[in-house]
C-alpha positions as CSV (number, residue, x, y, z in Angstrom):
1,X,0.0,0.0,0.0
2,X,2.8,2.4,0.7
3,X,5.4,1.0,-1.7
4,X,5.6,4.5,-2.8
5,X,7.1,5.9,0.7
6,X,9.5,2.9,0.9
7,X,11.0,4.1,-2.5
8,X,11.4,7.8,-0.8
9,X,13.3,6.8,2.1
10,X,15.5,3.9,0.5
11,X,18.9,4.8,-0.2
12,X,20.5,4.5,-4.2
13,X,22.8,2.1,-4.7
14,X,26.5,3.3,-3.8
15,X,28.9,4.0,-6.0
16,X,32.5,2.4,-6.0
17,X,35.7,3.1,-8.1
18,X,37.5,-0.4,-8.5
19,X,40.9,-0.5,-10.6
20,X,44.5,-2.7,-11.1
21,X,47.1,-2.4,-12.9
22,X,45.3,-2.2,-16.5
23,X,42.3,-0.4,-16.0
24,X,39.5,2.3,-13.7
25,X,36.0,0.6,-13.4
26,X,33.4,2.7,-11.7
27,X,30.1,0.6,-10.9
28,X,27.1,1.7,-9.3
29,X,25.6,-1.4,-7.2
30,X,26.9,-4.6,-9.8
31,X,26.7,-2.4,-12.5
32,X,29.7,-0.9,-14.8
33,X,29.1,2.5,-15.1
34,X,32.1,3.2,-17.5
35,X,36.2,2.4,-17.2
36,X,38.9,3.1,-19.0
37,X,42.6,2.0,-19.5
38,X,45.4,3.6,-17.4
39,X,47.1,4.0,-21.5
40,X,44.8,5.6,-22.3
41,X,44.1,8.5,-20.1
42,X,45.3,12.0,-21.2
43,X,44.3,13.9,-18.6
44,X,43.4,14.0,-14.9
45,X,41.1,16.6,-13.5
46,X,38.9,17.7,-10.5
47,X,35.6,18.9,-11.8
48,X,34.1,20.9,-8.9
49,X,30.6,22.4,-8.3
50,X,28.4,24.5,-6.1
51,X,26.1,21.9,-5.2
52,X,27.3,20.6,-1.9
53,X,27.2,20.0,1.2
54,X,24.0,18.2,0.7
55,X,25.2,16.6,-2.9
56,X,27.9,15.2,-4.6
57,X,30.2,18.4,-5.2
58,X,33.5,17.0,-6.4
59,X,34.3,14.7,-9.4
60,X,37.8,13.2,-10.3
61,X,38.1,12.4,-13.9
62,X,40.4,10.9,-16.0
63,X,39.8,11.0,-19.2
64,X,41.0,10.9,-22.9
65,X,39.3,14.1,-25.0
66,X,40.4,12.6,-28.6
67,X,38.7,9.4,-27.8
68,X,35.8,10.6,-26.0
69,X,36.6,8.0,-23.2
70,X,36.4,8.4,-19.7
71,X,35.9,8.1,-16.4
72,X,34.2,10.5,-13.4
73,X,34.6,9.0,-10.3
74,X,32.2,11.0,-7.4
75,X,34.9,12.1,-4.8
76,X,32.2,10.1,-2.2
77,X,32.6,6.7,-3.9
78,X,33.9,3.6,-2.1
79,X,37.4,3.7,-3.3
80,X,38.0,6.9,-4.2
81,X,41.1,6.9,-1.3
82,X,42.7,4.1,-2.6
83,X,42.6,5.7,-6.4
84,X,43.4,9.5,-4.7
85,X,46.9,7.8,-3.7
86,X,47.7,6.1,-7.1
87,X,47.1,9.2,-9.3
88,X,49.8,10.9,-6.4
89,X,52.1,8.3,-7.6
90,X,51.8,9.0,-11.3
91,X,55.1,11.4,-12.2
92,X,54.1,14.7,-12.5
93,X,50.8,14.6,-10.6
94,X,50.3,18.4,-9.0
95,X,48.9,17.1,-5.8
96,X,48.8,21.1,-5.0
97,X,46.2,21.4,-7.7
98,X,44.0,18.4,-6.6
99,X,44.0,19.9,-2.7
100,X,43.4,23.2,-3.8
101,X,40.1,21.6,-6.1
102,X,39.1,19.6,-3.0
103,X,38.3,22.9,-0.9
104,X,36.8,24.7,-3.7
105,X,32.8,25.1,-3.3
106,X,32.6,26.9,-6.5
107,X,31.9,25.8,-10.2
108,X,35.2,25.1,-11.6
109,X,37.8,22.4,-13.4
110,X,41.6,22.0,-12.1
111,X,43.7,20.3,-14.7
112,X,45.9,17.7,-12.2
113,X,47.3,16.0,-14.8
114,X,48.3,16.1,-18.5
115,X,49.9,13.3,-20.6
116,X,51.4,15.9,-22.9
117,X,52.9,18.3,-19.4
118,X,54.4,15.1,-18.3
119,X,55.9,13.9,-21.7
C-alpha cells in the first residue's frame, strides 16, 4: 500500500571506483558504469561544483578528449582513497592542484594531470 514511501526513504545504490594495474572501473551497485585503461588517459582533473554539502560536489576524472573516453569517479565513492593515492604516484601529478580543487565550493575544473605536461 505504501510502496511508494518505501522508495522515498530507500537509499541508491553506492557508487564504487575499482581499478589494477590495466584499467578504472566505476560501478554503481553490480553495474559498470564506465572504465577506461590507465594507457589511455590523457588527462586528470577535478571537476568541482556549487552543489554541496547536501550533494555530490567533487568529481575526479580521468579522461582521454580525442577518444571521447572516460571516467568521473564522485569524490564520495567507495574507493576513491585508494585511487586519490595512485594518481599521487603518477610522475608529474600536482597534488597542490588536486587539494586546492578539493576545498573549492565553486563551479570550476583544475587540470591535475596532462599526458602531454608530463611527456
Amino acid at each position: 500500500m505504501f510502496g511508494w514511501l518505501r522508495r522515498v526513504f530507500e537509499k541508491p545504490e553506492p557508487e564504487r571506483v575499482v581499478f589494477d594495474e590495466d584499467e578504472i572501473v566505476r560501478y554503481c551497485g553490480d553495474e559498470v558504469i564506465e572504465k577506461i585503461d590507465w594507457e589511455s588517459i590523457t588527462e586528470i582533473s577535478v571537476l568541482t561544483t556549487d552543489d554541496g554539502p547536501w550533494s555530490e560536489d567533487a568529481f575526479i576524472v580521468l579522461c582521454n578528449p580525442e577518444t571521447e573516453q572516460g571516467c568521473v569517479v564522485p569524490n564520495g565513492a567507495d574507493g576513491t582513497e585508494d585511487l586519490v593515492s595512485r594518481l599521487c604516484e603518477i610522475p608529474g601529478f600536482d597534488e597542490k592542484t588536486f587539494i586546492k580543487a578539493m576545498g573549492c565550493t565553486s563551479n570550476n575544473r583544475f587540470l591535475c594531470w596532462s599526458k602531454s605536461a608530463a611527456t
